[in-house]
C-alpha positions in Angstrom: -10.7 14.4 12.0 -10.1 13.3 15.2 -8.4 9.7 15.4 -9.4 7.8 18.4 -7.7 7.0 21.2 -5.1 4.1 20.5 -5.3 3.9 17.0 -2.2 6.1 16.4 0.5 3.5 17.1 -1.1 0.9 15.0 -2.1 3.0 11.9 1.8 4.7 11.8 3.4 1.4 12.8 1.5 -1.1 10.2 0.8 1.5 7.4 4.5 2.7 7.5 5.9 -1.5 7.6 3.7 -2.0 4.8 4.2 0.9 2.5 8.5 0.5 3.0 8.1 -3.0 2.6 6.0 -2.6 -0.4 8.5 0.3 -1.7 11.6 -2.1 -1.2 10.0 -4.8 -3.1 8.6 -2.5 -5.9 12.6 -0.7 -6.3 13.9 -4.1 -6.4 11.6 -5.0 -9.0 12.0 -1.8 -10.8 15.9 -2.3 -10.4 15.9 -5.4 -12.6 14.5 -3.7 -15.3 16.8 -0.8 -14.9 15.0 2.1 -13.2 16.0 3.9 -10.9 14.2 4.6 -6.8 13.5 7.6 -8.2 11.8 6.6 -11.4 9.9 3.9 -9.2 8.4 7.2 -6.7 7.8 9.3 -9.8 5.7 6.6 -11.6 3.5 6.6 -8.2 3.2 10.7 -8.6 2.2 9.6 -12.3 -1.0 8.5 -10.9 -1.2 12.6 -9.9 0.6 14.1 -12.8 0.4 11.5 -15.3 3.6 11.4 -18.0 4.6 14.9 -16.5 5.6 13.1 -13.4 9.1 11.4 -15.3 10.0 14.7 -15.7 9.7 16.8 -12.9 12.6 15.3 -10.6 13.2 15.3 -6.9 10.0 16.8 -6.3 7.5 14.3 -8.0 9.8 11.5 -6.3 8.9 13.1 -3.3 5.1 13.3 -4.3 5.2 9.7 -4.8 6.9 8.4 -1.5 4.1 10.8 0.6 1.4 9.5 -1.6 2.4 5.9 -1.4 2.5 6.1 3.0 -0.6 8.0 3.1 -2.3 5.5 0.8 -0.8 2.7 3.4 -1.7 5.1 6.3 -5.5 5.2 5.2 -5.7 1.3 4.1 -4.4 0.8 7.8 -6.9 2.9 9.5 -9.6 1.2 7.4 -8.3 -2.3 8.3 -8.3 -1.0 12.0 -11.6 0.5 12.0 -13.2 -3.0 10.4 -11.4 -4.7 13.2 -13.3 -2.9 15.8 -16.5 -3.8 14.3 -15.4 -7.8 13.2 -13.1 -9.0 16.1 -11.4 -11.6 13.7 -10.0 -9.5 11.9 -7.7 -8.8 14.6 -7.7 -12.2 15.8 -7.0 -14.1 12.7 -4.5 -11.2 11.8 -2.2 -13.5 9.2 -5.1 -15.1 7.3 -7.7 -11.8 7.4 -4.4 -9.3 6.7 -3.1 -11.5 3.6 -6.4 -11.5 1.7 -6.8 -7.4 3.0 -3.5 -7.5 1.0 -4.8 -8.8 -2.2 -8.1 -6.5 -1.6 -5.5 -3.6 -1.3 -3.9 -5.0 -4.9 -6.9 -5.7 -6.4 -8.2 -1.8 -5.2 -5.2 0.1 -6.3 -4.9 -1.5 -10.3 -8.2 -1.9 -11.3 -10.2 1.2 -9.6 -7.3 3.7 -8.4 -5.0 3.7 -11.1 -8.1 3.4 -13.8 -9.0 6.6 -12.3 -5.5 8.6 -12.0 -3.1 10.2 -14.3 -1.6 7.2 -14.7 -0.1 6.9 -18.1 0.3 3.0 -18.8 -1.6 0.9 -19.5 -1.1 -2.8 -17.5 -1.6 -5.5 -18.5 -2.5 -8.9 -16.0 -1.7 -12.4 -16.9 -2.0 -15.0 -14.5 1.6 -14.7 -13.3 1.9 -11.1 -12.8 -1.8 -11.2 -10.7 -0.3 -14.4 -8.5 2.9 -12.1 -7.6 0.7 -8.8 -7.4 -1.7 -11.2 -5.0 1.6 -12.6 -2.9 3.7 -9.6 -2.6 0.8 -7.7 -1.2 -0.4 -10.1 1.3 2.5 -10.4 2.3 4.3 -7.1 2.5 0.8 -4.8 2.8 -1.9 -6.8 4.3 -0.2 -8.8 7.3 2.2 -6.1 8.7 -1.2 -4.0 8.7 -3.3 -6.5 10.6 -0.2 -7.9 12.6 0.3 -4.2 13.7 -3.9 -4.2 14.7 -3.7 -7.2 16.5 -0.6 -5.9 18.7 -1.0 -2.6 19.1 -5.3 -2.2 18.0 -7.0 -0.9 21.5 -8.4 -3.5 23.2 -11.7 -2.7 24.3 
């Protein structure tokens, strides 16, 4: 697949904000319950290699971080190639790039992961959907469309 010309910069630079700040916020999180960074990559591999991923070390850390930037990667391509076909997207980047972010949330634990490996089973009361909401609009969905709307090709 080719990717057109000018979408590189935006796709690496809001994809990759996103998925570190998402990653920072989710080993934060992770922290205060005890687990460890690499407990926090390996329960995204689960999603690949279900319970199998807790025990399989540096490697299924590894799996994780690439799988959580490429998910980021391809959530901002998507958001950029929407923006060339609805303008506000790009032009009403903070508003249009939060609720992308609670799309993105609302995409990746209650289609993605009810389709993975993933060996938990969630649970969603009103306050952990509010932070899941927040901490996605905030870290995923406007350094996505604040990356389109700076560096998106213009024409």
């Amino acid at each position: 697949m080719k990717i057109p010309a000018g979408w590189l910069a935006p796709v690496l630079i809001g994809g990759g904000t996103a998925a570190t700040l998402d990653l920072v916020y989710a080993c934060v999180r992770q922290a205060g319950f005890g687990r460890s960074v690499e407990w926090t990559l390996q329960s995204v591999a689960s999603g690949w290699l279900g319970m199998a991923a807790f025990e399989s070390g540096t490697p299924g850390a590894l799996l994780g971080l690439a799988s959580h930037f490429f998910i980021l990667f391809v959530a901002a391509y998507l958001y950029l190639a929407a923006s060339r076909r609805f303008t506000f997207l790009a032009t009403q980047a903070i508003a249009c790039g939060a609720v992308f972010g609670v799309g993105v949330y609302l995409f990746m634990n209650f289609v993605v992961l009810k389709l993975s490996a993933f060996p938990f089973t969630l649970t969603y009361d009103w306050l952990r959907l509010v932070e899941g909401f927040a901490t996605h609009a905030l870290f995923v969905g406007v350094p996505i469309a604040a990356a389109v709307r700076r560096w998106g090709p213009t024409s």
